[in-house]
Backbone atoms as SQL, in Angstrom:
CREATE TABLE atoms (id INTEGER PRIMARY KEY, chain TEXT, resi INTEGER, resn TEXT, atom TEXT, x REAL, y REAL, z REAL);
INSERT INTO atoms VALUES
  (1, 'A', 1, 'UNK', 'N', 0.836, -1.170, 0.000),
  (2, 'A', 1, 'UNK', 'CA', 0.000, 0.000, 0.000),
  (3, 'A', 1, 'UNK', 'C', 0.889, 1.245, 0.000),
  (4, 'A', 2, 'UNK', 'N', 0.273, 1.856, -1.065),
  (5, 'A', 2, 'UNK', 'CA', 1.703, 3.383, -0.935),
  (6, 'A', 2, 'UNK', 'C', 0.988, 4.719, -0.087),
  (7, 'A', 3, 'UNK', 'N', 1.638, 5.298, 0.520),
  (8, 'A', 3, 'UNK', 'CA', 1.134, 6.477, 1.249),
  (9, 'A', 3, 'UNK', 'C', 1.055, 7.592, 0.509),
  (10, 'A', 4, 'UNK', 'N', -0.223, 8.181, 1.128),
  (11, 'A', 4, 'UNK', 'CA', -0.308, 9.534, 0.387),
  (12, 'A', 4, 'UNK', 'C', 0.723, 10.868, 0.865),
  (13, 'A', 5, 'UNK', 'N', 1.374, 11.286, 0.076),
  (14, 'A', 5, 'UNK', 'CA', 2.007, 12.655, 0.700),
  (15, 'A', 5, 'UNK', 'C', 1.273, 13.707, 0.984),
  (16, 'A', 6, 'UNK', 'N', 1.366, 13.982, 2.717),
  (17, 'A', 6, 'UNK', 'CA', 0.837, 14.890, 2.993),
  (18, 'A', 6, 'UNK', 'C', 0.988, 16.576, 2.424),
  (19, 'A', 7, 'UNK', 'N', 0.179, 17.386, 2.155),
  (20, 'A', 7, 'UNK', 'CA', 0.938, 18.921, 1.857),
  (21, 'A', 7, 'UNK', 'C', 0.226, 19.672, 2.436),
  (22, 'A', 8, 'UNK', 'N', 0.993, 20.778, 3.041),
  (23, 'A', 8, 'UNK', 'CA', 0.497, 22.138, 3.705),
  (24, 'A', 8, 'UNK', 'C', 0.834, 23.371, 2.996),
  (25, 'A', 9, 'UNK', 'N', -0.120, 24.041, 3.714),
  (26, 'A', 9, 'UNK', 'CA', -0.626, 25.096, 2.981),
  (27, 'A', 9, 'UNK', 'C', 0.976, 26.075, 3.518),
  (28, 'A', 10, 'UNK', 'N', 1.405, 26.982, 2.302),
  (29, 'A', 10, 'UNK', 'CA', 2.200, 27.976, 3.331),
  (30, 'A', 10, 'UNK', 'C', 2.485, 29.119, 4.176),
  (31, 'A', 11, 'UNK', 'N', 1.124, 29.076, 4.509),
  (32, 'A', 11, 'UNK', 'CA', 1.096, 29.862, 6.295),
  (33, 'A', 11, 'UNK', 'C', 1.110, 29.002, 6.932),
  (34, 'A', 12, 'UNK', 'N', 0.928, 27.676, 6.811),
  (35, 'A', 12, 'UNK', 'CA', 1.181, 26.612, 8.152),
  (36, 'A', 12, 'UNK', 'C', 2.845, 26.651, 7.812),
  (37, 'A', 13, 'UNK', 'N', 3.432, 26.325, 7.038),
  (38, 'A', 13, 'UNK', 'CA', 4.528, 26.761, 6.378),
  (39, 'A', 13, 'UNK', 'C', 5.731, 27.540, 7.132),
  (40, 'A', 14, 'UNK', 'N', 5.076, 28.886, 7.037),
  (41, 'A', 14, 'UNK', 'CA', 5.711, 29.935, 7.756),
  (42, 'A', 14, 'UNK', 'C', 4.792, 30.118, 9.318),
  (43, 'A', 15, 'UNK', 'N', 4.181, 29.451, 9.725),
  (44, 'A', 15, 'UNK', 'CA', 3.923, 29.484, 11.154),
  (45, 'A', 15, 'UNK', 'C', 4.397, 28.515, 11.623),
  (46, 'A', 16, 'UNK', 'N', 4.970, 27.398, 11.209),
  (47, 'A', 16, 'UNK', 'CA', 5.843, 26.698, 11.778),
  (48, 'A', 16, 'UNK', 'C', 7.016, 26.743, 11.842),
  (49, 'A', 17, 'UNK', 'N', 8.289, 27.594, 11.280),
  (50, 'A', 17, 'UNK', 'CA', 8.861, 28.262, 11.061),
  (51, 'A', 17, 'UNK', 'C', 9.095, 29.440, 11.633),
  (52, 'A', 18, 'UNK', 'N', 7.990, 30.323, 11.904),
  (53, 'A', 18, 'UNK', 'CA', 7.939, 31.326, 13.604),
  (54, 'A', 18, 'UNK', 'C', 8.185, 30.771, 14.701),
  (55, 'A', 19, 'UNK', 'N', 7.410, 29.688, 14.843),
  (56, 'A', 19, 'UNK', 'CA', 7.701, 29.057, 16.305),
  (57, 'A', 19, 'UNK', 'C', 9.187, 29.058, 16.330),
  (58, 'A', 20, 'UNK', 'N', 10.297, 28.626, 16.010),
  (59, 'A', 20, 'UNK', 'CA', 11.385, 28.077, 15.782),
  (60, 'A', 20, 'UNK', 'C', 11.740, 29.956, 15.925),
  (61, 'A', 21, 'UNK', 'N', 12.159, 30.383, 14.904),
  (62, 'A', 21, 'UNK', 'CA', 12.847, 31.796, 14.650),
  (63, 'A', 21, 'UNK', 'C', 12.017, 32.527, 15.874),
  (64, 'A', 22, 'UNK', 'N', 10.861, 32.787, 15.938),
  (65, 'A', 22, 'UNK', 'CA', 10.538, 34.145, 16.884),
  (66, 'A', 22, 'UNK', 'C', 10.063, 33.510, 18.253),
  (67, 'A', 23, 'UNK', 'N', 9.389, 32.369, 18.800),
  (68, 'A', 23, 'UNK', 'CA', 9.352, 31.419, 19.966),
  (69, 'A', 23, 'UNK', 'C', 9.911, 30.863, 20.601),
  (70, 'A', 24, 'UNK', 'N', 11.447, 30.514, 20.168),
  (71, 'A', 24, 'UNK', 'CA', 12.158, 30.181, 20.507),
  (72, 'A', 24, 'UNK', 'C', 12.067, 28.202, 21.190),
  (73, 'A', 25, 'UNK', 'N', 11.084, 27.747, 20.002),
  (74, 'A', 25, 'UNK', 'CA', 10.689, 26.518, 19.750),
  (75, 'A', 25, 'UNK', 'C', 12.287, 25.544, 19.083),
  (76, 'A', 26, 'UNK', 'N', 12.845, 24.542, 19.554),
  (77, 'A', 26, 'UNK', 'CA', 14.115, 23.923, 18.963),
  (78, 'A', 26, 'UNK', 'C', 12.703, 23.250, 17.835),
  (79, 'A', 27, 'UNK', 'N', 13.694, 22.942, 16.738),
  (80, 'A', 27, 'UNK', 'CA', 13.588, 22.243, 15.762),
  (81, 'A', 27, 'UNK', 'C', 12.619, 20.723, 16.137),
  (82, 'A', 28, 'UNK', 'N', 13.504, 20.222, 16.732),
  (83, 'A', 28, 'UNK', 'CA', 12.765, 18.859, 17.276),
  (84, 'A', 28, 'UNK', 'C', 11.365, 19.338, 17.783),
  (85, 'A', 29, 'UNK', 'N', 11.356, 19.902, 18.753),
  (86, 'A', 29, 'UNK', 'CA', 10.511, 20.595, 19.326),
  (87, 'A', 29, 'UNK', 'C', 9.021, 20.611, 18.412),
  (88, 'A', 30, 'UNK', 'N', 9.316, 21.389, 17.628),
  (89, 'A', 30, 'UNK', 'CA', 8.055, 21.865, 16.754),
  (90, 'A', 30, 'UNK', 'C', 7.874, 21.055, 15.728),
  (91, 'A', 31, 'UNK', 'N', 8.761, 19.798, 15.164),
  (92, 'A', 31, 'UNK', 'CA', 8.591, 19.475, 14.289),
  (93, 'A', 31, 'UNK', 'C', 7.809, 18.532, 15.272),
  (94, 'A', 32, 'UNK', 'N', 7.784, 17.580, 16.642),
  (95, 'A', 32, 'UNK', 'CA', 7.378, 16.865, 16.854),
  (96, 'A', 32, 'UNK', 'C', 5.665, 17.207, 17.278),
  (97, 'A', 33, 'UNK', 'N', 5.537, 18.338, 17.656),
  (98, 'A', 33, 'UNK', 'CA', 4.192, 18.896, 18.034),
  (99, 'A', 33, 'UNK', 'C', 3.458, 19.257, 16.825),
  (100, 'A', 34, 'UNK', 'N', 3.891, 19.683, 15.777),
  (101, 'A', 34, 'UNK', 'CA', 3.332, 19.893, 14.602),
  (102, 'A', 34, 'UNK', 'C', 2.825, 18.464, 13.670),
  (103, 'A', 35, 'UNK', 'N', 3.764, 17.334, 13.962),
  (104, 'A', 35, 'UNK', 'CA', 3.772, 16.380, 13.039),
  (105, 'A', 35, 'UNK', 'C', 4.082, 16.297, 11.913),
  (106, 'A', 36, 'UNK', 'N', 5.598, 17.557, 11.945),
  (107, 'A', 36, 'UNK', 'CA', 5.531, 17.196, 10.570),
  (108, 'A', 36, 'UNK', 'C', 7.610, 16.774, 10.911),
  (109, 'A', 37, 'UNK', 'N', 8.418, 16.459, 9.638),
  (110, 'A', 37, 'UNK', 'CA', 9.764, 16.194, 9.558),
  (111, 'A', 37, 'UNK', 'C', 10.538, 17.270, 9.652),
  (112, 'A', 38, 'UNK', 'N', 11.557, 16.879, 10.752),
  (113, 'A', 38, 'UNK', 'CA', 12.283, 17.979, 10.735),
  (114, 'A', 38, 'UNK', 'C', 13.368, 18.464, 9.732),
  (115, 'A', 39, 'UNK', 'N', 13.822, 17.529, 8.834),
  (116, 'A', 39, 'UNK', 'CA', 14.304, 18.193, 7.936),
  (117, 'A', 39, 'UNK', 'C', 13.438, 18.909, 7.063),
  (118, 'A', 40, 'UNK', 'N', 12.439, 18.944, 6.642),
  (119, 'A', 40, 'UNK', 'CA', 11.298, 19.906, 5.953),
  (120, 'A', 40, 'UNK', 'C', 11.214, 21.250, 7.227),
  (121, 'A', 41, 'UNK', 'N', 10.828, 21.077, 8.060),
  (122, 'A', 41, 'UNK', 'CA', 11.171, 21.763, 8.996),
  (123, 'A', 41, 'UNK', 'C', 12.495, 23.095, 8.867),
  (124, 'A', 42, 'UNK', 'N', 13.530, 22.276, 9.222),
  (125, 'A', 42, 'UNK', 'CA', 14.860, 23.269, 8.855),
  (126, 'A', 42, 'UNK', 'C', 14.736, 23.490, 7.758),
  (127, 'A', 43, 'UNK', 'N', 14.334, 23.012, 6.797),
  (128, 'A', 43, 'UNK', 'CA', 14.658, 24.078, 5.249),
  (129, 'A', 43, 'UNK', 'C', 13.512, 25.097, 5.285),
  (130, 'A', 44, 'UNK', 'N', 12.455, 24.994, 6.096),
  (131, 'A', 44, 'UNK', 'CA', 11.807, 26.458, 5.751),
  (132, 'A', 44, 'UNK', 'C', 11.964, 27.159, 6.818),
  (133, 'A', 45, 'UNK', 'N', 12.535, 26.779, 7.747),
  (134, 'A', 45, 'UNK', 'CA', 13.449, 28.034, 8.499),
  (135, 'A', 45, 'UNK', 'C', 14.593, 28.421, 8.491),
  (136, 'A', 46, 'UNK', 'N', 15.358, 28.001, 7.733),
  (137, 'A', 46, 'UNK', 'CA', 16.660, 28.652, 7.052),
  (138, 'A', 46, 'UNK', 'C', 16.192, 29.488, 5.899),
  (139, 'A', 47, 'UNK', 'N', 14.512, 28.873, 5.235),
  (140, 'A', 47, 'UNK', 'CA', 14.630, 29.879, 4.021),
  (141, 'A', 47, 'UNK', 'C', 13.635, 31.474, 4.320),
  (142, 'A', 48, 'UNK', 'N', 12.972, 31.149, 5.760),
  (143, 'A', 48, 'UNK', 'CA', 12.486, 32.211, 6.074),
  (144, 'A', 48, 'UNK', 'C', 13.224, 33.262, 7.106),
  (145, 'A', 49, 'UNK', 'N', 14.436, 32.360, 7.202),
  (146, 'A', 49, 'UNK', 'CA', 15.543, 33.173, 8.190),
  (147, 'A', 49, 'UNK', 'C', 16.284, 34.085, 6.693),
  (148, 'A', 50, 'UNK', 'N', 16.776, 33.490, 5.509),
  (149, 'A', 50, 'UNK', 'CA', 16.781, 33.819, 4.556),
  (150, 'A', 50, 'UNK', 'C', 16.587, 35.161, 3.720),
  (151, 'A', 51, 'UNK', 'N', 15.295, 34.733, 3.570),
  (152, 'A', 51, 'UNK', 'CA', 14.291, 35.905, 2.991),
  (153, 'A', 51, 'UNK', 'C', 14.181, 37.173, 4.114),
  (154, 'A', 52, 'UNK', 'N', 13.751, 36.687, 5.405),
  (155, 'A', 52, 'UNK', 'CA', 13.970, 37.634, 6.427),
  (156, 'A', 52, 'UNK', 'C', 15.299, 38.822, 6.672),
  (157, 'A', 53, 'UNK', 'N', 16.079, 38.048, 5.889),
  (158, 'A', 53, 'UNK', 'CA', 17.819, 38.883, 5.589),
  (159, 'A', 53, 'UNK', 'C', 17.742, 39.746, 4.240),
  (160, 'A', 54, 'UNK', 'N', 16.512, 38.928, 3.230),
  (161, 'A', 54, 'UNK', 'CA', 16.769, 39.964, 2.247),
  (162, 'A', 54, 'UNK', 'C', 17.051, 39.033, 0.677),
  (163, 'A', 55, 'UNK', 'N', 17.497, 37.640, 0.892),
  (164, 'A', 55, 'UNK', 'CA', 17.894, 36.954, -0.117),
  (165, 'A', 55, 'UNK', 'C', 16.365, 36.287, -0.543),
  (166, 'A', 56, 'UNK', 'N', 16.421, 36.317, -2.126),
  (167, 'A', 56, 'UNK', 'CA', 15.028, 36.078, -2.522),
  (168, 'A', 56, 'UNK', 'C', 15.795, 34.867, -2.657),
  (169, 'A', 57, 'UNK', 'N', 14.530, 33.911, -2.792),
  (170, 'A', 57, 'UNK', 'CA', 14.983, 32.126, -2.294),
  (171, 'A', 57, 'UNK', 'C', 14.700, 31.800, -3.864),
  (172, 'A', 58, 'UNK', 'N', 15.138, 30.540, -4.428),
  (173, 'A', 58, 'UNK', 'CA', 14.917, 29.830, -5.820),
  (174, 'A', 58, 'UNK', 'C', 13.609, 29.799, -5.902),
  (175, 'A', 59, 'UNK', 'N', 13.116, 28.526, -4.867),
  (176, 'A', 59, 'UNK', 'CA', 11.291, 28.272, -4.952),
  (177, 'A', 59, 'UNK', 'C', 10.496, 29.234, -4.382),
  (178, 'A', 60, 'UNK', 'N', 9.651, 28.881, -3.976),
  (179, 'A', 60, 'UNK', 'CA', 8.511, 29.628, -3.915),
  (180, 'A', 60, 'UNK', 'C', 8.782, 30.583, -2.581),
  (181, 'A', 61, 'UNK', 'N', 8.714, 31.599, -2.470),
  (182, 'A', 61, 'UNK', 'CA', 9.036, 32.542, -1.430),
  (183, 'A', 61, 'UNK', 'C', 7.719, 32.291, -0.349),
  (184, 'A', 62, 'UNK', 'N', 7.669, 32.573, 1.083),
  (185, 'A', 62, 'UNK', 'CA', 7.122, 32.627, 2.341),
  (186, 'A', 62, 'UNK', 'C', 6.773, 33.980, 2.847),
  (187, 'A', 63, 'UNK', 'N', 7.789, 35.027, 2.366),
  (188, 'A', 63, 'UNK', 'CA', 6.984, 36.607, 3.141),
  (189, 'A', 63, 'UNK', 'C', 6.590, 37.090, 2.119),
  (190, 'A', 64, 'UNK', 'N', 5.095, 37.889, 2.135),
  (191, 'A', 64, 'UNK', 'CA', 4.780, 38.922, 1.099),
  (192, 'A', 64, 'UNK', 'C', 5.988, 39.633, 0.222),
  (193, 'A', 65, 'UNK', 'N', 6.791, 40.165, 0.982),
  (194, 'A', 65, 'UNK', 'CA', 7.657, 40.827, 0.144),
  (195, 'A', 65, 'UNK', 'C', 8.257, 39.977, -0.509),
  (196, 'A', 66, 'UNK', 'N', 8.992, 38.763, -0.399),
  (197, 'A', 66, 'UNK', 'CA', 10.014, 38.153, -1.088),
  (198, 'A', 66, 'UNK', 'C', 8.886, 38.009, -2.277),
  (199, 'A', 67, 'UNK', 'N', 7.563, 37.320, -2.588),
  (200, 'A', 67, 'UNK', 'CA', 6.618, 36.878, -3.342),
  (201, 'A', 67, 'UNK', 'C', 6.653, 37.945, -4.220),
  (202, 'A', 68, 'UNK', 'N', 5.991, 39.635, -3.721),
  (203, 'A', 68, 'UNK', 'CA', 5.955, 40.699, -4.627),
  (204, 'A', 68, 'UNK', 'C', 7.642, 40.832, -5.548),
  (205, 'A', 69, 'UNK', 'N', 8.841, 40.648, -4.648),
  (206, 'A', 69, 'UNK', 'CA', 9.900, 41.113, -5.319),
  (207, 'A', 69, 'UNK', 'C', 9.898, 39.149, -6.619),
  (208, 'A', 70, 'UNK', 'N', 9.532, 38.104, -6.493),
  (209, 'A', 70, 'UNK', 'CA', 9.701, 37.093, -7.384),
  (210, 'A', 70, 'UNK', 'C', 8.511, 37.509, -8.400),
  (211, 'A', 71, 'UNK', 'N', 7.278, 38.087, -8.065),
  (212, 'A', 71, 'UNK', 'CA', 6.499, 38.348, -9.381),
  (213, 'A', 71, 'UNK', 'C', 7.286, 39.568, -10.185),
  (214, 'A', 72, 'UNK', 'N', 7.767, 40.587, -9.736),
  (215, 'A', 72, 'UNK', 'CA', 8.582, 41.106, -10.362),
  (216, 'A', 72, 'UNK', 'C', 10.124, 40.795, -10.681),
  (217, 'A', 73, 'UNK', 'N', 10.350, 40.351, -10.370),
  (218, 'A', 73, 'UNK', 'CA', 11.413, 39.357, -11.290),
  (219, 'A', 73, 'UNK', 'C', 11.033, 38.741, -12.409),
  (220, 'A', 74, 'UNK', 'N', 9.801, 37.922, -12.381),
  (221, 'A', 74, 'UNK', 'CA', 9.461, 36.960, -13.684),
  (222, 'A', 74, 'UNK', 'C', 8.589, 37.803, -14.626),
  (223, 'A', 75, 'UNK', 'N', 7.609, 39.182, -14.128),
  (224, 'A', 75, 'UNK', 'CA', 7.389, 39.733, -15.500),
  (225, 'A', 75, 'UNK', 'C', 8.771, 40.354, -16.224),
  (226, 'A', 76, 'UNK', 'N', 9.798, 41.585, -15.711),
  (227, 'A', 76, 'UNK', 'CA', 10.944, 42.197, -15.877),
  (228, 'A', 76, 'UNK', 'C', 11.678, 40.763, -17.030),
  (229, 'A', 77, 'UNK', 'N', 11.571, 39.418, -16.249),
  (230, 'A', 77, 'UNK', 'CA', 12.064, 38.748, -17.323),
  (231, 'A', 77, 'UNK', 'C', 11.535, 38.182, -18.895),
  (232, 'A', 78, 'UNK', 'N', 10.170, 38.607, -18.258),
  (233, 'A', 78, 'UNK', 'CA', 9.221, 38.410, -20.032),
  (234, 'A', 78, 'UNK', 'C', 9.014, 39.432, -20.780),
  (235, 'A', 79, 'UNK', 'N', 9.468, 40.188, -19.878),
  (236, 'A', 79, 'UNK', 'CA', 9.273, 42.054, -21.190),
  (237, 'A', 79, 'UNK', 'C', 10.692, 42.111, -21.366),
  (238, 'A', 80, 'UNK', 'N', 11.986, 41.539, -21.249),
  (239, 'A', 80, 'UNK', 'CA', 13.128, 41.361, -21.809),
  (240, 'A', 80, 'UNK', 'C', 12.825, 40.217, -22.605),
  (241, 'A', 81, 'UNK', 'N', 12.363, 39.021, -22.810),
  (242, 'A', 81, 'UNK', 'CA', 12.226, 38.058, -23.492),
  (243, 'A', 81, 'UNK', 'C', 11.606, 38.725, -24.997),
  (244, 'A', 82, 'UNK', 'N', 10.165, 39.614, -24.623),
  (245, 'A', 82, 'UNK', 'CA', 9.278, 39.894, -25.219),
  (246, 'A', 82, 'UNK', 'C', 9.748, 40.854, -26.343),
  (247, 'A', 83, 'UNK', 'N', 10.260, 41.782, -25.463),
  (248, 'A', 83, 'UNK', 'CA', 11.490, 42.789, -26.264),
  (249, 'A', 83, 'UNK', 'C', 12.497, 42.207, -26.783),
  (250, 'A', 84, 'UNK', 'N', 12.999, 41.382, -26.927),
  (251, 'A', 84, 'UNK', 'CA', 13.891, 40.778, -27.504),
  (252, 'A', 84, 'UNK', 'C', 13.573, 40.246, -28.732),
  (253, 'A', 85, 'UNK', 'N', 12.521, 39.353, -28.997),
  (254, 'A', 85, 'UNK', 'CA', 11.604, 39.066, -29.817),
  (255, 'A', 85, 'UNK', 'C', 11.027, 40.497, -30.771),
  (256, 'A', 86, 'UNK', 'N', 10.469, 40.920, -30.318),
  (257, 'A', 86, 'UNK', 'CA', 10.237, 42.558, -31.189),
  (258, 'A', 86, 'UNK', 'C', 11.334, 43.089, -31.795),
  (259, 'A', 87, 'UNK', 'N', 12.567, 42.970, -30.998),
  (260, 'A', 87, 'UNK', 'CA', 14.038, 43.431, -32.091),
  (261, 'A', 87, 'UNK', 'C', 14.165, 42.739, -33.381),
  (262, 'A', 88, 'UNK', 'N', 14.286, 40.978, -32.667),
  (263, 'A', 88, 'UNK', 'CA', 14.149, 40.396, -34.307),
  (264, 'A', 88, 'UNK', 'C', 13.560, 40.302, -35.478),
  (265, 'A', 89, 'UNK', 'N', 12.158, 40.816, -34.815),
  (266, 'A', 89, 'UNK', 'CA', 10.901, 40.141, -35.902),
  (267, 'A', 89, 'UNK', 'C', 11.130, 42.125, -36.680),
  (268, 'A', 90, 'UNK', 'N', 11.754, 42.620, -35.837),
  (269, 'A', 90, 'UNK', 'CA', 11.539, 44.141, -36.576),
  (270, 'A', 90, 'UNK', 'C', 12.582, 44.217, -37.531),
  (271, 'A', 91, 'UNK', 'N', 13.919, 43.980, -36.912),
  (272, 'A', 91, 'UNK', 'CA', 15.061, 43.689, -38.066),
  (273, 'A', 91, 'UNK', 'C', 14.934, 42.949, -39.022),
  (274, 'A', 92, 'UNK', 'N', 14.482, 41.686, -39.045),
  (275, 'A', 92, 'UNK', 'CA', 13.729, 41.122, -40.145),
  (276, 'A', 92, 'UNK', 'C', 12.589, 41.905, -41.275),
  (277, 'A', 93, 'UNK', 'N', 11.781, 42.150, -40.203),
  (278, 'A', 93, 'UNK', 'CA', 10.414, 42.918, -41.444),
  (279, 'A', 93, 'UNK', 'C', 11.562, 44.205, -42.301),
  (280, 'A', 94, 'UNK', 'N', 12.352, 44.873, -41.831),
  (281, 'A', 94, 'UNK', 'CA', 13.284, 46.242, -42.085),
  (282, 'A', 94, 'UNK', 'C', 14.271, 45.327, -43.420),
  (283, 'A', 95, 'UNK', 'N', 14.440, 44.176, -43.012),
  (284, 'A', 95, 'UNK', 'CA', 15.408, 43.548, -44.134),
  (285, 'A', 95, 'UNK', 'C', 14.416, 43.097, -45.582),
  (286, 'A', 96, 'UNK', 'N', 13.014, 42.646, -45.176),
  (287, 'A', 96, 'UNK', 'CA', 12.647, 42.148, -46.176),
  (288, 'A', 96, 'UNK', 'C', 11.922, 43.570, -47.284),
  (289, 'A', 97, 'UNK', 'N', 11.741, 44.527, -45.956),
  (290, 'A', 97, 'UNK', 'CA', 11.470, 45.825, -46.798),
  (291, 'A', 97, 'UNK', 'C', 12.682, 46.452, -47.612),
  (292, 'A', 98, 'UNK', 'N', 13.594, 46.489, -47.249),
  (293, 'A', 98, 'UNK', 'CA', 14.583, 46.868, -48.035),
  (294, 'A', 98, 'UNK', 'C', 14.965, 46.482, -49.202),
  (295, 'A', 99, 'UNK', 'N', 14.662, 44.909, -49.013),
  (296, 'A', 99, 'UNK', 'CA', 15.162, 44.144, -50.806),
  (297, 'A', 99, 'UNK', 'C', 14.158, 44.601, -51.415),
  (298, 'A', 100, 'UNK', 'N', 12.657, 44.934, -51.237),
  (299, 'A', 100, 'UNK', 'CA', 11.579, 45.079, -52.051),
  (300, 'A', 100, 'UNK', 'C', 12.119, 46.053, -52.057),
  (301, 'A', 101, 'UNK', 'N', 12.221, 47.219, -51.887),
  (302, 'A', 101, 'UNK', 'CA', 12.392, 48.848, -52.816),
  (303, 'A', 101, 'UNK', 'C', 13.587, 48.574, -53.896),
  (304, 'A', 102, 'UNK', 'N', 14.489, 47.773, -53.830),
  (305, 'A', 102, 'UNK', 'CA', 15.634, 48.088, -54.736),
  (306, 'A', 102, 'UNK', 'C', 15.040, 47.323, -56.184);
């Protein structure tokens, strides 16, 4: 029989993760009252100790701000993508206009 993987939401996330950083809850501690693993545990309180410093994390960010500064990261990177695309397709249309006049 295979087990289902449990998933939480991430304000349980980052409230388990307070306990630890601002409660002064040990690791064991909260992972055992919560029920959940403490290595899942330590990685989202290193990444909300993290973000709390200022470093936007790879996956999915935990404080409002880190979230607002990753949605702006990924549009900034599609209006450079987007714009990039508009250079070519314009240098192109400019090349094929040019052979037609001569």
């Amino acid at each position: 029989m295979t087990r289902k993987r449990r998933t939480f939401s991430s304000e349980f996330k980052k409230e388990a993760a307070c306990l630890v950083l601002d409660q002064g809850y040990s690791i064991a501690q909260a992972s055992t009252s919560l029920g959940v693993g403490e290595s899942a545990l330590r990685r989202r309180v290193k990444q909300l100790d993290q973000e709390r410093q200022g470093i936007t994390p790879k996956g999915k960010a935990m404080t409002p701000e880190q979230q607002r500064i990753q949605e702006l990261e990924e549009r900034c990177r599609r209006l450079e993508m987007e714009k990039s695309i508009l250079k070519k397709a314009t240098a192109l249309l400019m090349s094929d206009d040019w052979k037609r006049t001569r």
